[in-house]
PDB file with SEQRES, HELIX, SHEET and CRYST1 records, atoms N, CA, C and O in Angstrom:
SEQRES   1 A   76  UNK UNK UNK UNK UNK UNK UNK UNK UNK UNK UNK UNK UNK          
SEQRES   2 A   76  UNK UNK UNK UNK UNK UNK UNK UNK UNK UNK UNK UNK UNK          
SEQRES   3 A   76  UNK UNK UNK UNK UNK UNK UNK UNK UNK UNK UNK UNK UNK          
SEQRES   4 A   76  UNK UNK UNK UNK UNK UNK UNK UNK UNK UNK UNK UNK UNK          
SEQRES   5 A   76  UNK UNK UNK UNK UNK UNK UNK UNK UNK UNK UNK UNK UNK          
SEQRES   6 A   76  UNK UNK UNK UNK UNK UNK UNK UNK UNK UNK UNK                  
HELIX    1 AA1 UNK A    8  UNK A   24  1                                  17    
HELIX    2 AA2 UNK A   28  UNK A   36  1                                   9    
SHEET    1 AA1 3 UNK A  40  UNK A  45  0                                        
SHEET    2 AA1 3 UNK A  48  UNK A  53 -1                                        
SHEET    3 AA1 3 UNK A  58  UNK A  59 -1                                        
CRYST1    1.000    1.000    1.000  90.00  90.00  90.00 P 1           1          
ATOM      1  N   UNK A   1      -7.597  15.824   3.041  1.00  0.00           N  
ATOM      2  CA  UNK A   1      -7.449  14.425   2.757  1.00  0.00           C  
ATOM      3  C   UNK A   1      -8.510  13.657   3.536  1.00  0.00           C  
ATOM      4  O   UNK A   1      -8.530  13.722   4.765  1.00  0.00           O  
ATOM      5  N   UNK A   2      -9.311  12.999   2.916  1.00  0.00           N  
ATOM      6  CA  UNK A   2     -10.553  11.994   3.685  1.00  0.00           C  
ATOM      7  C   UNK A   2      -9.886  10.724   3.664  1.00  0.00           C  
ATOM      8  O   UNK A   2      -9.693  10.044   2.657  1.00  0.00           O  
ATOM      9  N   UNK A   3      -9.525  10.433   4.907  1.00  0.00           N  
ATOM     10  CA  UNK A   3      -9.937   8.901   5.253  1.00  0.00           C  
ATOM     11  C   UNK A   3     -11.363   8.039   5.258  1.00  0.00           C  
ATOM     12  O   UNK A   3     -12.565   8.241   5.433  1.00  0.00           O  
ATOM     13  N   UNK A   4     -10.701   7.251   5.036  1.00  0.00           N  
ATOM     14  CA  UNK A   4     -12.112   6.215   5.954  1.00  0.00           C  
ATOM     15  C   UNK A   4     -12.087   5.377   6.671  1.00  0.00           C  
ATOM     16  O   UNK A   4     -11.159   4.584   6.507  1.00  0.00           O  
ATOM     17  N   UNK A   5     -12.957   5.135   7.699  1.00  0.00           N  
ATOM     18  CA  UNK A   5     -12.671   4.547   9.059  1.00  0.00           C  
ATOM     19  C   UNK A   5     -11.941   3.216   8.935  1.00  0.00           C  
ATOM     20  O   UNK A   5     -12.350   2.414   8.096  1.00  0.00           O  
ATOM     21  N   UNK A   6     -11.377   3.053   9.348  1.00  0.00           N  
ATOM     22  CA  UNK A   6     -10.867   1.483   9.247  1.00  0.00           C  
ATOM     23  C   UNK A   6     -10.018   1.103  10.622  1.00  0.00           C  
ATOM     24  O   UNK A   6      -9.509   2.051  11.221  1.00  0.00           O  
ATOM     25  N   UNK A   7      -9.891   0.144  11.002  1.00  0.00           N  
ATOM     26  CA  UNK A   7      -9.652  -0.625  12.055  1.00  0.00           C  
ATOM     27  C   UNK A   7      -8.349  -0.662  11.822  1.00  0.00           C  
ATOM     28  O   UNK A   7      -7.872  -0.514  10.697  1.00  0.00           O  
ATOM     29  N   UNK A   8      -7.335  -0.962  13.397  1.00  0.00           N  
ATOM     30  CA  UNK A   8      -6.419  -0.985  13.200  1.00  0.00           C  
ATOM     31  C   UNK A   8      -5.926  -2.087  12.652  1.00  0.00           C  
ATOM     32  O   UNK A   8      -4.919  -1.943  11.960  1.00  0.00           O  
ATOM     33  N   UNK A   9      -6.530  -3.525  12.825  1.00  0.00           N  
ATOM     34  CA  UNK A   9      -6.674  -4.576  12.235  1.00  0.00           C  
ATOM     35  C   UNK A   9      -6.740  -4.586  10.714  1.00  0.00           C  
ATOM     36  O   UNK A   9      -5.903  -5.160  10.018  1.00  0.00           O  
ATOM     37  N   UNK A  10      -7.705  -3.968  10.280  1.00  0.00           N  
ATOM     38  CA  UNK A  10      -7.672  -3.681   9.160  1.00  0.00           C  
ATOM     39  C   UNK A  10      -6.533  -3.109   7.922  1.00  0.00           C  
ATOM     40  O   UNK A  10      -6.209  -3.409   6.774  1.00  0.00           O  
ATOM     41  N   UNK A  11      -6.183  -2.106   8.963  1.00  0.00           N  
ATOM     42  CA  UNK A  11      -4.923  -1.199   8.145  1.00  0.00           C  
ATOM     43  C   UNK A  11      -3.803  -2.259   8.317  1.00  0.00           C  
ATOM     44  O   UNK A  11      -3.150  -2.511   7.305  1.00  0.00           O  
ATOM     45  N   UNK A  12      -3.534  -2.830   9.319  1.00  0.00           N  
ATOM     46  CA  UNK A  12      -2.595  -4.036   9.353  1.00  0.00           C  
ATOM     47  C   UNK A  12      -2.616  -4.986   8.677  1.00  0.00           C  
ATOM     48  O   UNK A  12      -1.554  -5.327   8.157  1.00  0.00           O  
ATOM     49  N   UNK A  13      -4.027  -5.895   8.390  1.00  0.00           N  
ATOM     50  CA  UNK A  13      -4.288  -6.374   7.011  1.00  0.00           C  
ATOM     51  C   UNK A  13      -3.735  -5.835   5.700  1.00  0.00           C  
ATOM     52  O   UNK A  13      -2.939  -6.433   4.976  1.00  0.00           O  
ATOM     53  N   UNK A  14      -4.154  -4.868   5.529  1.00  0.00           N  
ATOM     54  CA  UNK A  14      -4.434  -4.237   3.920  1.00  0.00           C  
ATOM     55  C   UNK A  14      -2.632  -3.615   3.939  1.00  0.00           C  
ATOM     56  O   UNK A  14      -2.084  -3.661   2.838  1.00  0.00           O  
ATOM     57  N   UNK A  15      -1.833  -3.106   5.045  1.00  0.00           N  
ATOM     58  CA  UNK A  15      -0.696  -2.897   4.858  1.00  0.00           C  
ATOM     59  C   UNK A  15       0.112  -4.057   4.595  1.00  0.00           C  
ATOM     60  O   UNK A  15       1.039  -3.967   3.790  1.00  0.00           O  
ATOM     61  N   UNK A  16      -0.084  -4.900   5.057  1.00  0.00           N  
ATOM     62  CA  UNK A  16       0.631  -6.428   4.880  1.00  0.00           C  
ATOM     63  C   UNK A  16       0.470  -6.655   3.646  1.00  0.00           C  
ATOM     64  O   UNK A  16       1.595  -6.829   3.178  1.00  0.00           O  
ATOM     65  N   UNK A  17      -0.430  -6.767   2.722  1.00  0.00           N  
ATOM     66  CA  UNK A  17      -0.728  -6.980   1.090  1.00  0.00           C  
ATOM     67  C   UNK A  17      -0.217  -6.146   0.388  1.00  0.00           C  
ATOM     68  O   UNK A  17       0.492  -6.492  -0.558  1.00  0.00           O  
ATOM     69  N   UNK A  18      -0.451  -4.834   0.681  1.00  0.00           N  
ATOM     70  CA  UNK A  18      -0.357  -4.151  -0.332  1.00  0.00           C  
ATOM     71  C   UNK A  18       1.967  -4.118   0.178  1.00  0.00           C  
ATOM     72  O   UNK A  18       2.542  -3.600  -0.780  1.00  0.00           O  
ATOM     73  N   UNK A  19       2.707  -4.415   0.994  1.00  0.00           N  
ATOM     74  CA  UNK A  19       3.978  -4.430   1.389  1.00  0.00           C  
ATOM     75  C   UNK A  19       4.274  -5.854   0.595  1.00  0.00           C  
ATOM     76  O   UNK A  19       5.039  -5.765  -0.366  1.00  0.00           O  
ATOM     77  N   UNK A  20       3.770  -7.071   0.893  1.00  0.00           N  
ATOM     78  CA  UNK A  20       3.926  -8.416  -0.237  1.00  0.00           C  
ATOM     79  C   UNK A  20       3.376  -8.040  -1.687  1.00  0.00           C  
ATOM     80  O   UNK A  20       3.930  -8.756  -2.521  1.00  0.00           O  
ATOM     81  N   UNK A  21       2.769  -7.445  -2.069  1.00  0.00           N  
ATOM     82  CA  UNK A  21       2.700  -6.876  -3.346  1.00  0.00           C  
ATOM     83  C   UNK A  21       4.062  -6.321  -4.261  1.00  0.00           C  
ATOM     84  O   UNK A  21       4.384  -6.517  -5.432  1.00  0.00           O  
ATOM     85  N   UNK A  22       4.596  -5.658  -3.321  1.00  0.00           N  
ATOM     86  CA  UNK A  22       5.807  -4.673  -3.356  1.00  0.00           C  
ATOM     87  C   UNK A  22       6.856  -5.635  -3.408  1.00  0.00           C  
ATOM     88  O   UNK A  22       7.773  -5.628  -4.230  1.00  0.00           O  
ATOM     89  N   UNK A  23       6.685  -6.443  -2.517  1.00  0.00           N  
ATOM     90  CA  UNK A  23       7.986  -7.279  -2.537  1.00  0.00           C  
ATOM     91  C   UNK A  23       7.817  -8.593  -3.829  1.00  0.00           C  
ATOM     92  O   UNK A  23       8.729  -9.316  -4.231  1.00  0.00           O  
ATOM     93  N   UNK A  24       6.488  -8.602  -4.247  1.00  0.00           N  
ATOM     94  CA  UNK A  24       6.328  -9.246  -5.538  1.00  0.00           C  
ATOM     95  C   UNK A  24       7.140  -8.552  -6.750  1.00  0.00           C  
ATOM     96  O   UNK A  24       7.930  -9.088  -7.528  1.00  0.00           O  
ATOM     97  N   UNK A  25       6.821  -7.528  -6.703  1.00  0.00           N  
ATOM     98  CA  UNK A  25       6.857  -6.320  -7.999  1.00  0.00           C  
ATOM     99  C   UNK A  25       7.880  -6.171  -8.472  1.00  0.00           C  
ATOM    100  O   UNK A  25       8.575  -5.789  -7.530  1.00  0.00           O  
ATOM    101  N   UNK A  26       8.681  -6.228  -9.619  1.00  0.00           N  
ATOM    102  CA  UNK A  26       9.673  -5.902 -10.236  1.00  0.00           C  
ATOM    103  C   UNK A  26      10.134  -4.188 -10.390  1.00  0.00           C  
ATOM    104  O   UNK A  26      11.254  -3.678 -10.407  1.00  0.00           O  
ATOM    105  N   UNK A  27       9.353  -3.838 -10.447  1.00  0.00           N  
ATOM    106  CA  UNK A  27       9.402  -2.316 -10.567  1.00  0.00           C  
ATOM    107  C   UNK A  27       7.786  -1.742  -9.968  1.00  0.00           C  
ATOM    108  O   UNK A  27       6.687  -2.286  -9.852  1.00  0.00           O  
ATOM    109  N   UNK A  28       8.326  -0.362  -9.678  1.00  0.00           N  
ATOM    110  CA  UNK A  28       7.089   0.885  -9.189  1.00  0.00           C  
ATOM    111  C   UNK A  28       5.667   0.778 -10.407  1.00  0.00           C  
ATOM    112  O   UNK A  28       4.472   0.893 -10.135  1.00  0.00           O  
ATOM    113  N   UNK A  29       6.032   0.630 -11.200  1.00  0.00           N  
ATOM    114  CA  UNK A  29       4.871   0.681 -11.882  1.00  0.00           C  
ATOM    115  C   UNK A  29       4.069  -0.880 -11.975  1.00  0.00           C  
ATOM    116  O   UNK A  29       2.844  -0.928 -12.089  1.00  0.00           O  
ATOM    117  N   UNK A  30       4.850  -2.033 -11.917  1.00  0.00           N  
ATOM    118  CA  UNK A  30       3.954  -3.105 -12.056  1.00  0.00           C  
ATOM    119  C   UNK A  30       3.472  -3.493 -10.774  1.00  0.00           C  
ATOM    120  O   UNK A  30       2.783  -4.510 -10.694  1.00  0.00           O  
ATOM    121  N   UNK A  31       3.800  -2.670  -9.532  1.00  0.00           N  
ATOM    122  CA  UNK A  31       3.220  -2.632  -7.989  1.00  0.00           C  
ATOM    123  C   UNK A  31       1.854  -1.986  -7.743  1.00  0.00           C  
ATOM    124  O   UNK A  31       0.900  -2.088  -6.972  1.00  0.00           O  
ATOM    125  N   UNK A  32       2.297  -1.196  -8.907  1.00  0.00           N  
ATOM    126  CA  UNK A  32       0.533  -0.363  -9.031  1.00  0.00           C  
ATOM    127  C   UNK A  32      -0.091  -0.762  -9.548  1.00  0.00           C  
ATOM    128  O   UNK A  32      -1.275  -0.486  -9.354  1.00  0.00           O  
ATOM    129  N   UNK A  33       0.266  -1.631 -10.504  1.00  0.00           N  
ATOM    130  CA  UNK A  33      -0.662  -2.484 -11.915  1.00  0.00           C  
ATOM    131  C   UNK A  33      -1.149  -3.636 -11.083  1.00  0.00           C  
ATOM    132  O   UNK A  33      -2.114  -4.318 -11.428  1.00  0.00           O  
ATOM    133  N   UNK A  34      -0.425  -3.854  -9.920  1.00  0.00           N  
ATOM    134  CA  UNK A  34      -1.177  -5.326  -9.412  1.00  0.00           C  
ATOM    135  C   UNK A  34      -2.178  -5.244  -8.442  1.00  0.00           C  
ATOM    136  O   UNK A  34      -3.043  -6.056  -8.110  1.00  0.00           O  
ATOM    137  N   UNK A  35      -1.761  -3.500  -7.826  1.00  0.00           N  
ATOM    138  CA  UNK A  35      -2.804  -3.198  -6.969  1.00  0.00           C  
ATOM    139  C   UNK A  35      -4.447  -2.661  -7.343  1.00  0.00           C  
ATOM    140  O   UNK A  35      -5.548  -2.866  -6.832  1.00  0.00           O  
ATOM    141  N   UNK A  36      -3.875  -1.758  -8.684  1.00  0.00           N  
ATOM    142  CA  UNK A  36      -5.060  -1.515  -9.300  1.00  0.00           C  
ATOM    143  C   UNK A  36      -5.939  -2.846  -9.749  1.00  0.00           C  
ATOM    144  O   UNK A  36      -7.104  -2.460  -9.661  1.00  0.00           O  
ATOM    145  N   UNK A  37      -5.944  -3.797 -10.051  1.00  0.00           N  
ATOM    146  CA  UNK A  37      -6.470  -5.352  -9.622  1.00  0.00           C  
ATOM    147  C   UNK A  37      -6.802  -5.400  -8.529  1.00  0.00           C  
ATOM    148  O   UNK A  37      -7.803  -6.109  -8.428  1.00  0.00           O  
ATOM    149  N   UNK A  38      -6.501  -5.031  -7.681  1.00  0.00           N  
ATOM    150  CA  UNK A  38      -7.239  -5.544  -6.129  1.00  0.00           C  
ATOM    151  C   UNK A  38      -8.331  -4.063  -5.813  1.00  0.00           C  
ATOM    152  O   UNK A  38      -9.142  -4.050  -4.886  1.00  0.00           O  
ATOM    153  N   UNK A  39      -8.207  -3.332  -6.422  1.00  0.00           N  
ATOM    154  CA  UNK A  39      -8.931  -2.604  -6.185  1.00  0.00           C  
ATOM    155  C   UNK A  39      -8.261  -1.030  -5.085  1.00  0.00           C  
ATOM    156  O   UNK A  39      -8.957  -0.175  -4.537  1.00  0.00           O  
ATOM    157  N   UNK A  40      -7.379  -1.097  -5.090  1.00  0.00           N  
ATOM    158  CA  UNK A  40      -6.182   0.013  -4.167  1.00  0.00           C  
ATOM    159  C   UNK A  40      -5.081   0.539  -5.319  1.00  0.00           C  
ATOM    160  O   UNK A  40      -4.737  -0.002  -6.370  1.00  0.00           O  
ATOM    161  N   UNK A  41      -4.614   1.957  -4.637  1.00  0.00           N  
ATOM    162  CA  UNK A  41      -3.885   2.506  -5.245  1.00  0.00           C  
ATOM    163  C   UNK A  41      -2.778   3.286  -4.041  1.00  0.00           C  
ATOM    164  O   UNK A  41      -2.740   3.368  -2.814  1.00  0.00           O  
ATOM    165  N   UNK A  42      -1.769   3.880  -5.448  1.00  0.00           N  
ATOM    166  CA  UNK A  42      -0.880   4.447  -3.808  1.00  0.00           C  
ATOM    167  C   UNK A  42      -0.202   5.586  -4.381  1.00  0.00           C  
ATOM    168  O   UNK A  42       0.651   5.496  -5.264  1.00  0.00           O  
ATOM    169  N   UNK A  43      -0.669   6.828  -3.770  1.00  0.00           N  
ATOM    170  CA  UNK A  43      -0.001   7.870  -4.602  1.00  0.00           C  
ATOM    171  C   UNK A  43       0.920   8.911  -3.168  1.00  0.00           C  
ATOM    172  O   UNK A  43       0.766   8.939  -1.947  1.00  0.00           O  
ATOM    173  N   UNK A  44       1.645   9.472  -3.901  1.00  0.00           N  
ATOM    174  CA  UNK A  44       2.843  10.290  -3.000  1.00  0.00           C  
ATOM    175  C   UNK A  44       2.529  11.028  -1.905  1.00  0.00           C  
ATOM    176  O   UNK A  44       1.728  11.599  -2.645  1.00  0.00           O  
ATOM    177  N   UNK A  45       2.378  11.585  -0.831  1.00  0.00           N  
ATOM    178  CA  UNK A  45       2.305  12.761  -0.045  1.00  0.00           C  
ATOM    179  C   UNK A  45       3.658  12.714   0.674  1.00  0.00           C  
ATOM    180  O   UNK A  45       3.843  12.097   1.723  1.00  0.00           O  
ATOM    181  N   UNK A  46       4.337  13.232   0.192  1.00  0.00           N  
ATOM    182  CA  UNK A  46       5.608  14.459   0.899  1.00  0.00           C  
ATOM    183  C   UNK A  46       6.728  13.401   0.885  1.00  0.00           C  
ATOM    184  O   UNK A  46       7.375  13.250  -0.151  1.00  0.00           O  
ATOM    185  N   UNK A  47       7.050  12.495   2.221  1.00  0.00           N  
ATOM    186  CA  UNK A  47       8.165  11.748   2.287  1.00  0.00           C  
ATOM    187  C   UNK A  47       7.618  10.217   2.220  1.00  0.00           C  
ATOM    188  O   UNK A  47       8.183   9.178   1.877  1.00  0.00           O  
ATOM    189  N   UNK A  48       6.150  10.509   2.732  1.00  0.00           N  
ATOM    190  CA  UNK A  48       4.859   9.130   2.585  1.00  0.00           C  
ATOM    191  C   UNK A  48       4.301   8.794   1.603  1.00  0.00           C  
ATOM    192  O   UNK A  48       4.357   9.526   0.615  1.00  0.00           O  
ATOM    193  N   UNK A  49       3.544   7.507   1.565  1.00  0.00           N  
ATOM    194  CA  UNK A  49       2.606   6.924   0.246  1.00  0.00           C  
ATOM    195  C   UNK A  49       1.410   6.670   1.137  1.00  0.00           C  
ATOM    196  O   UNK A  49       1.165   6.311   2.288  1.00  0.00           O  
ATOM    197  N   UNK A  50       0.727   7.073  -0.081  1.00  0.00           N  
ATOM    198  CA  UNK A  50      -1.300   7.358   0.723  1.00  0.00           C  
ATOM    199  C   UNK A  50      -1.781   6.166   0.125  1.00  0.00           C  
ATOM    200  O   UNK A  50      -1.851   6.258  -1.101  1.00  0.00           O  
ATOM    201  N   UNK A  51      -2.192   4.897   0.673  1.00  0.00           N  
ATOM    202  CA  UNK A  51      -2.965   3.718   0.146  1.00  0.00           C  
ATOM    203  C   UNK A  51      -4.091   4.360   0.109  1.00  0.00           C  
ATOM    204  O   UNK A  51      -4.475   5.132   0.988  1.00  0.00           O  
ATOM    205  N   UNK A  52      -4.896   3.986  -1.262  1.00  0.00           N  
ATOM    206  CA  UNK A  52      -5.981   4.870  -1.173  1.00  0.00           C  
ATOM    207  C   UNK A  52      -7.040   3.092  -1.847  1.00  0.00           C  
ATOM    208  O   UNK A  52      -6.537   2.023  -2.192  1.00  0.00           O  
ATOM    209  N   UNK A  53      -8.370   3.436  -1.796  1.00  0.00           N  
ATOM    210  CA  UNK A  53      -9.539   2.485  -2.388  1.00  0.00           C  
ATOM    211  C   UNK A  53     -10.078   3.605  -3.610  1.00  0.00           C  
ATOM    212  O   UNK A  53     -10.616   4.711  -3.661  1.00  0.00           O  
ATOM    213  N   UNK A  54      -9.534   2.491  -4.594  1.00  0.00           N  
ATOM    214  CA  UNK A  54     -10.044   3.170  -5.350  1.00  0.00           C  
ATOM    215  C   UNK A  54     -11.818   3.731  -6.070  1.00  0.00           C  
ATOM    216  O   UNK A  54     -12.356   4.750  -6.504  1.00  0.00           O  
ATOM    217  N   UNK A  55     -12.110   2.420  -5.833  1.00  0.00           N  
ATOM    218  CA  UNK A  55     -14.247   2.266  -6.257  1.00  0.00           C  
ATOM    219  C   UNK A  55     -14.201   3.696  -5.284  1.00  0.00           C  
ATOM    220  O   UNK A  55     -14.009   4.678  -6.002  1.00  0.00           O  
ATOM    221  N   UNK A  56     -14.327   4.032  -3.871  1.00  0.00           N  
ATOM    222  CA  UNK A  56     -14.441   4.879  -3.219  1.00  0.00           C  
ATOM    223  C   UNK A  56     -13.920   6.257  -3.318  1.00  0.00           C  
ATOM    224  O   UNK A  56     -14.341   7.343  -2.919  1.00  0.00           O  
ATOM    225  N   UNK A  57     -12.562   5.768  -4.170  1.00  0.00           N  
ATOM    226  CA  UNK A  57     -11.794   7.437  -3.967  1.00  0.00           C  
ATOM    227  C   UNK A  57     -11.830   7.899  -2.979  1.00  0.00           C  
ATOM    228  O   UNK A  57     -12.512   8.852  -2.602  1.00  0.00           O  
ATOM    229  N   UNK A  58     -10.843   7.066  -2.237  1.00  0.00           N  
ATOM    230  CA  UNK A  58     -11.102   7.493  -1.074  1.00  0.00           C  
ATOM    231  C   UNK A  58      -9.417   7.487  -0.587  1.00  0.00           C  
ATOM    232  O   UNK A  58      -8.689   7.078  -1.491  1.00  0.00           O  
ATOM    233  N   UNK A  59      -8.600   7.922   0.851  1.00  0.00           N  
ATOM    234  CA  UNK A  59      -7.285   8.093   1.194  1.00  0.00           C  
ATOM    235  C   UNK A  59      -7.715   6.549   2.753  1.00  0.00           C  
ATOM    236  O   UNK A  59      -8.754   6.601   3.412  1.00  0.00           O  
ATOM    237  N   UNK A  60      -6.877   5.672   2.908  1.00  0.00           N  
ATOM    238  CA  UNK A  60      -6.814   4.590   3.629  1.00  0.00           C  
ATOM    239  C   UNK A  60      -6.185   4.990   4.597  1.00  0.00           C  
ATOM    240  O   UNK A  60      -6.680   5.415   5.641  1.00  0.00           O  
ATOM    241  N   UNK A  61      -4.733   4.863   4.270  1.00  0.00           N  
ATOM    242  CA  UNK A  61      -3.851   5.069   5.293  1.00  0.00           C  
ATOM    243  C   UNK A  61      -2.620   6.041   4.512  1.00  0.00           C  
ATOM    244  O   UNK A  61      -2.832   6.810   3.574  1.00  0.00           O  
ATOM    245  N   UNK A  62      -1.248   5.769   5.191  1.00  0.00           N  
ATOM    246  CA  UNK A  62      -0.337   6.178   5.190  1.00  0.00           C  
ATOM    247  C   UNK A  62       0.913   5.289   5.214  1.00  0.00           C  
ATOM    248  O   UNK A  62       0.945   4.585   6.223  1.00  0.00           O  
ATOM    249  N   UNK A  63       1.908   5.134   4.417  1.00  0.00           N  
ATOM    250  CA  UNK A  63       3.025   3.873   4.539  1.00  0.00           C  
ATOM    251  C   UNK A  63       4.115   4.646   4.480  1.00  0.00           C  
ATOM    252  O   UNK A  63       4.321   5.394   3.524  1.00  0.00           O  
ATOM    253  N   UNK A  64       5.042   4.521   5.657  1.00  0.00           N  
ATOM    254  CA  UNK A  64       6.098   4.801   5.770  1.00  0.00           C  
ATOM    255  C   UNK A  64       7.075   5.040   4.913  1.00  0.00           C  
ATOM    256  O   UNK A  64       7.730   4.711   5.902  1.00  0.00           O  
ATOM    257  N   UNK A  65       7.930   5.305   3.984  1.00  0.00           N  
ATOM    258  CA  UNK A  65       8.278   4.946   2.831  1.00  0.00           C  
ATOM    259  C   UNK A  65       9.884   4.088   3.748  1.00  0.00           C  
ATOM    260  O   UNK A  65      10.477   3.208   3.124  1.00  0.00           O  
ATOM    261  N   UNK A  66      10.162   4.314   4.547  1.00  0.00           N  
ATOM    262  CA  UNK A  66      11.409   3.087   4.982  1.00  0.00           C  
ATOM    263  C   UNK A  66      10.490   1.840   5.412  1.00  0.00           C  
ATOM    264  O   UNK A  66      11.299   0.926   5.574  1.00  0.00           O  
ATOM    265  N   UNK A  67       9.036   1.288   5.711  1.00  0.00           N  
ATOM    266  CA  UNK A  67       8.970   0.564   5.648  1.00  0.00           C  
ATOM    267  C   UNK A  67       8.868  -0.759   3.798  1.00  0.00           C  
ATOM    268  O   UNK A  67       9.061  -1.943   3.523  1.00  0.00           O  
ATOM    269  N   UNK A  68       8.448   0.541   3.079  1.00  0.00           N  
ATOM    270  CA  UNK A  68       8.879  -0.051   1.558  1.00  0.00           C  
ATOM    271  C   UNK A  68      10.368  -0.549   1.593  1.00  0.00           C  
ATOM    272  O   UNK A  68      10.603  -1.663   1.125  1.00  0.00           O  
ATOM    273  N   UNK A  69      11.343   0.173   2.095  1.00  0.00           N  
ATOM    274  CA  UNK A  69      12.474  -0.317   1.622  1.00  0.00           C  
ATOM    275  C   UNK A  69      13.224  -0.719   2.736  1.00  0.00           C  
ATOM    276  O   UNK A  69      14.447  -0.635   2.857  1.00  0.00           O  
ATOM    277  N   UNK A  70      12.251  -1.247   3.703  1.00  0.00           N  
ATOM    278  CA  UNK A  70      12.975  -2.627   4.475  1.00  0.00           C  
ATOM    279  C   UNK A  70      13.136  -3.497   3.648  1.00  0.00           C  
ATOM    280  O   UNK A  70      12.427  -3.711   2.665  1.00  0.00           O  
ATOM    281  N   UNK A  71      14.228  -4.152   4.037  1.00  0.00           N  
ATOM    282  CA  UNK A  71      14.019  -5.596   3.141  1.00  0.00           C  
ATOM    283  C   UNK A  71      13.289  -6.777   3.894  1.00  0.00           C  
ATOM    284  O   UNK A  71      12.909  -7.024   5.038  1.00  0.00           O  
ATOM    285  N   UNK A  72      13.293  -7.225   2.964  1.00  0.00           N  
ATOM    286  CA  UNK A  72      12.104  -8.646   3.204  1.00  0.00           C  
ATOM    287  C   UNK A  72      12.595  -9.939   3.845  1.00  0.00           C  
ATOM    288  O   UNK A  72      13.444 -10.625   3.276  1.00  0.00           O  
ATOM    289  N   UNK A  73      12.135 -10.240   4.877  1.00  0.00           N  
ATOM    290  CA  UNK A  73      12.386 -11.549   5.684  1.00  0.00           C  
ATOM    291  C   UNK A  73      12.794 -12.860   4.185  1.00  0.00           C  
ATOM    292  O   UNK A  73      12.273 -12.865   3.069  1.00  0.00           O  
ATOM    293  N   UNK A  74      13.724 -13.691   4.657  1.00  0.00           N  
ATOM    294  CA  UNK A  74      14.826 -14.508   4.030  1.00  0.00           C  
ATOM    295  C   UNK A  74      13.288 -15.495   3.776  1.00  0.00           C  
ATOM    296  O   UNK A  74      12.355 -15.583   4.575  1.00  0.00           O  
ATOM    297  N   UNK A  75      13.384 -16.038   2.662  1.00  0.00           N  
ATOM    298  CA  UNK A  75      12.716 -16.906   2.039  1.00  0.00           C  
ATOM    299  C   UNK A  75      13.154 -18.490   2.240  1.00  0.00           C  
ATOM    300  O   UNK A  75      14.232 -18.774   1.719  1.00  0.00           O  
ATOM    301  N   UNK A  76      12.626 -19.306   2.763  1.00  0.00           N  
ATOM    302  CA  UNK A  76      13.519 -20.202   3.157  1.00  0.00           C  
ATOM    303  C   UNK A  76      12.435 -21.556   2.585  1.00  0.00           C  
ATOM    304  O   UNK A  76      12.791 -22.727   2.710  1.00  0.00           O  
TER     305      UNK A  76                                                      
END                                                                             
């Protein structure tokens, strides 16, 4: 699996979007449809999801899968 370098800043960025994405999304598939628009994708490894760039084909990071199904701070 190739990463690419990215900052921890960065991965904290790009995890924050691509997690409000999720919490946009009605379902698994229109989470991917909104990401593939931004240019990211997110495919399975084991109990994890691999944010990947797609132009690059490349592997980003790694997302917890209980942080997907935290729930989302109260909208107020």
């Amino acid at each position: 699996m190739t990463h690419t370098a990215l900052s921890a800043t960065e991965i904290a960025q790009v995890q924050d979007f691509v997690l409000a994405e999720r919490r946009k999304s009605l379902s698994e598939r229109e989470w991917h449809f909104r990401l593939r628009g931004y240019g990211y994708g997110v495919r399975e490894s084991g109990t994890n999801r691999v944010v990947t760039a797609l132009l690059e084909n490349t592997d980003l990071f790694e997302i917890d899968e209980t942080l997907l199904n935290a729930p989302s701070a109260a909208k107020g």
